[in-house]
C-alpha positions in Angstrom: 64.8 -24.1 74.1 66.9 -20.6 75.6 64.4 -18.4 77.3 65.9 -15.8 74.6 63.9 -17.7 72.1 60.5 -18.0 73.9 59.3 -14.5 73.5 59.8 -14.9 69.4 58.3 -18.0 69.3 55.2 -16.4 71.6 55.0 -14.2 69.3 54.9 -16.1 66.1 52.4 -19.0 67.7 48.8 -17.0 66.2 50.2 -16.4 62.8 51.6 -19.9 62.9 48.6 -21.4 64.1 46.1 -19.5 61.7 48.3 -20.5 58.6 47.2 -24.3 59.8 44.1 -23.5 60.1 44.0 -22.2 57.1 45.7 -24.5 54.8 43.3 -27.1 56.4 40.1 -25.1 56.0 41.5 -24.6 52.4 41.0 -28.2 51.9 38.0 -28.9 54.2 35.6 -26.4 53.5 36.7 -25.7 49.8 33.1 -27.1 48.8 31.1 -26.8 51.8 30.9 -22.6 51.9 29.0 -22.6 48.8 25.7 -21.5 47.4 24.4 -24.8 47.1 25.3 -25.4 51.2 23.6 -22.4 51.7 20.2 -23.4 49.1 20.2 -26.2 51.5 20.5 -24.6 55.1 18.5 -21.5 54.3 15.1 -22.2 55.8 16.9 -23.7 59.3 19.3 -20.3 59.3 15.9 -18.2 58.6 14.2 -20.4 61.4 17.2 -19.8 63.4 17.2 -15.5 62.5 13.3 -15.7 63.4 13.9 -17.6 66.7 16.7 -15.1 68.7 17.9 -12.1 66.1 20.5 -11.4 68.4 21.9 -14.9 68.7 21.3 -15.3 65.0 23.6 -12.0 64.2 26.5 -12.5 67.0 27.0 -16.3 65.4 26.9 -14.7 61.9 29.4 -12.1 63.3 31.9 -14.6 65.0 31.8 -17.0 62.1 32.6 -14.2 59.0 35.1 -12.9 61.4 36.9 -16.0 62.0 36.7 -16.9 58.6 38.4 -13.7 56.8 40.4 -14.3 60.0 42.0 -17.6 59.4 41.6 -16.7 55.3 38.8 -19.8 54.5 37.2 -19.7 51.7 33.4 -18.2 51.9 33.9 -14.8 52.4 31.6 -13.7 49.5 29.2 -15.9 50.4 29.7 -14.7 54.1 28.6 -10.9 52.7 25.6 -12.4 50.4 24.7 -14.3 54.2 24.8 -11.3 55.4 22.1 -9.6 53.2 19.9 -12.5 52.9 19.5 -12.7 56.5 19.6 -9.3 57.6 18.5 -7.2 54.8 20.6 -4.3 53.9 20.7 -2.8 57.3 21.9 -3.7 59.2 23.5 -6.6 57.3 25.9 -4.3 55.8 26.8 -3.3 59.1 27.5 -6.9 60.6 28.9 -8.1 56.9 31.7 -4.5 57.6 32.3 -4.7 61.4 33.0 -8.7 60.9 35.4 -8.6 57.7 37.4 -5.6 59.3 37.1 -7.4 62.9 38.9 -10.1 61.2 41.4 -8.5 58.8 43.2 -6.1 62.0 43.3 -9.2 64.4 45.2 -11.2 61.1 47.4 -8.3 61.1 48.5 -7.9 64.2 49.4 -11.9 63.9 51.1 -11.0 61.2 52.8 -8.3 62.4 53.5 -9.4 65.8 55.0 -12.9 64.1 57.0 -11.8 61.4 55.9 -8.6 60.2 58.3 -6.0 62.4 61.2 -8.2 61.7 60.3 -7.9 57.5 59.8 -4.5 58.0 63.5 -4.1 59.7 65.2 -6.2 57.2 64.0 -4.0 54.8 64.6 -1.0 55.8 68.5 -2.4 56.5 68.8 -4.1 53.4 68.9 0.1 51.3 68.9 0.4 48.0 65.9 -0.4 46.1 64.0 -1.9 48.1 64.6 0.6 51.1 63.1 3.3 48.9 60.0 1.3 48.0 59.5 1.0 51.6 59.8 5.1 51.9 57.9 5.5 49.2 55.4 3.3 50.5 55.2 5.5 53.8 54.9 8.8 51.8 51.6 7.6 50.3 49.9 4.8 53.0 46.5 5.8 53.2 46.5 5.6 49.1 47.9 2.7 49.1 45.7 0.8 51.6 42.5 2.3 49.9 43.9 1.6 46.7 44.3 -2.2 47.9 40.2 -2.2 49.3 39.1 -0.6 46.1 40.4 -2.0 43.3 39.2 -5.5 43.4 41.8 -7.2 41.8 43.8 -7.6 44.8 43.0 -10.3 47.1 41.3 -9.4 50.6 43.9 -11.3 52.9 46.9 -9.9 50.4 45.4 -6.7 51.6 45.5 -8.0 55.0 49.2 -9.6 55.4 51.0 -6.7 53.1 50.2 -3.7 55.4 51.7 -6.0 58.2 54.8 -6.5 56.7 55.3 -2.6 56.4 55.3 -2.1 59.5 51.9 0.2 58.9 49.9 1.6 61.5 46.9 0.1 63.1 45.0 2.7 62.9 45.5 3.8 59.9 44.8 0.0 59.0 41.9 -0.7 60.5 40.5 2.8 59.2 41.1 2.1 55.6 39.7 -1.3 55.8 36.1 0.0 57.4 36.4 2.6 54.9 37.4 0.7 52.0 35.4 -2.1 51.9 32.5 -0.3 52.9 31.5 0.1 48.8 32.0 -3.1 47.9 30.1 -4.4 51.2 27.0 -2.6 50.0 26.5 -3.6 46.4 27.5 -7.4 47.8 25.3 -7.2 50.8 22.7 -5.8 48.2 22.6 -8.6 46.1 21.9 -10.8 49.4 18.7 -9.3 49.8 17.5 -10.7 47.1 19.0 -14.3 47.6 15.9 -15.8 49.1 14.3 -15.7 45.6 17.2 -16.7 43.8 18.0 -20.3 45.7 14.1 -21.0 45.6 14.4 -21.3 41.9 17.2 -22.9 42.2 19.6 -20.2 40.4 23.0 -18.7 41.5 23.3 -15.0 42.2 24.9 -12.7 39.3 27.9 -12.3 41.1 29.3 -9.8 38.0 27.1 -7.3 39.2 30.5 -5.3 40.5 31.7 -5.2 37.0 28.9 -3.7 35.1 29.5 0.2 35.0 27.1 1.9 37.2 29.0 -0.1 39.9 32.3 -0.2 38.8 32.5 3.3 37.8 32.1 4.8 41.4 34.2 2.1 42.6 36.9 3.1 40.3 36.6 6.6 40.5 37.4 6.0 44.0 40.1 4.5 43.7 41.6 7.7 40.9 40.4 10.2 44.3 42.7 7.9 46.2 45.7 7.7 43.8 45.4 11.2 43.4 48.1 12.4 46.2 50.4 9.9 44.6 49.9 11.4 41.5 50.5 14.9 42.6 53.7 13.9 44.7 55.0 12.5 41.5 54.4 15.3 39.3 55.7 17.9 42.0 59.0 16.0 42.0 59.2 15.8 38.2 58.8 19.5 38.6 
């Protein structure tokens, strides 16, 4: 191998190695990360909490992290964890500095592996998709708060895309605290009140985000953030 090729490949190593990791945690853990692994394991994780809090939350920390991280499934269980064994706060606190932890280190992978080169290929390519990309600059914070808000796009989609834009990390790790912050707090919510629900043994009403005293803020924060697309788009009609 030409030393010319060992930076790029130095570079593309974490990404590499996290989509392993991933695609076998995909078909590891698909069943393990689940409420009813969690009915079971809940008095020795309370026991656990009760014994050394602060051991008890840095595990919990390091384990949501490297699982929104490496893109496992359990994330949402991860968040209803988080409330069940912390309570609201500071649960929602761990639950947000864990998931964002997470998300910036997966994109810097991804952007340090193949996202600067995307991002360049783009922007060389013109045409269309060149003025997507600009377009895409004019309005990033929008965009990225659009992407934590609305929940119909998938958290490590909202992750990897940013990367390949070539956005800012601070404006990405920014909207991510910020963005999932609402969401955090209805989920981590819902945790609190877990306890209860896996001694009968029930499931949580996970559609709670859907009824419309919680989807109506959500949404109408995600029309404040589409708003300086909007404008931009009607001053240019003008």
């Amino acid at each position: 191998m030409s030393l010319s090729r060992s930076p790029a490949l130095a570079r593309r190593l974490p990404i590499l190695l996290i989509l392993v990791v991933a695609i076998g945690g995909a078909l590891l853990l698909h069943d393990r990360l689940s409420f009813e692994g969690l009915a079971r394991h809940r008095e020795a994780l309370l026991a656990f909490r009760d014994a050394n809090h602060a051991a008890a939350a840095l595990t919990f920390v390091a384990a949501y992290m490297a699982i929104v991280l490496f893109s496992l499934p359990g994330a949402l269980i991860c968040t209803l964890t988080g409330g069940f064994l912390f309570g609201l706060f500071p649960g929602v606190l761990y639950n947000v500095a864990a998931a964002s932890a997470g998300a910036v280190l997966l994109f810097l992978a991804a952007r340090a592996g193949f996202g600067a080169s995307i991002a360049a290929r783009m922007a060389a390519q013109g045409g269309a998709v060149a003025r997507l990309q600009a377009g895409l600059k004019e309005s990033e914070w929008s965009v990225l708060f659009l992407m934590r808000l609305v929940p119909v796009v998938p958290f490590f989609v909202a992750n990897l895309l940013p990367a390949f834009l070539n956005v800012p990390l601070h404006r990405f790790a920014i909207s991510t605290v910020l963005g999932i912050l609402p969401g955090a707090l209805v989920y981590t919510s819902v945790g609190t009140g877990l306890g209860a629900v896996l001694a009968r043994g029930e499931a949580p009403d996970l559609g709670i985000i859907f009824t419309p005293q919680v989807l109506g803020p959500l949404l109408g924060l995600a029309a404040l953030s589409a708003l300086p697309i909007v404008l931009r788009l009607a001053r240019r009609g003008r």
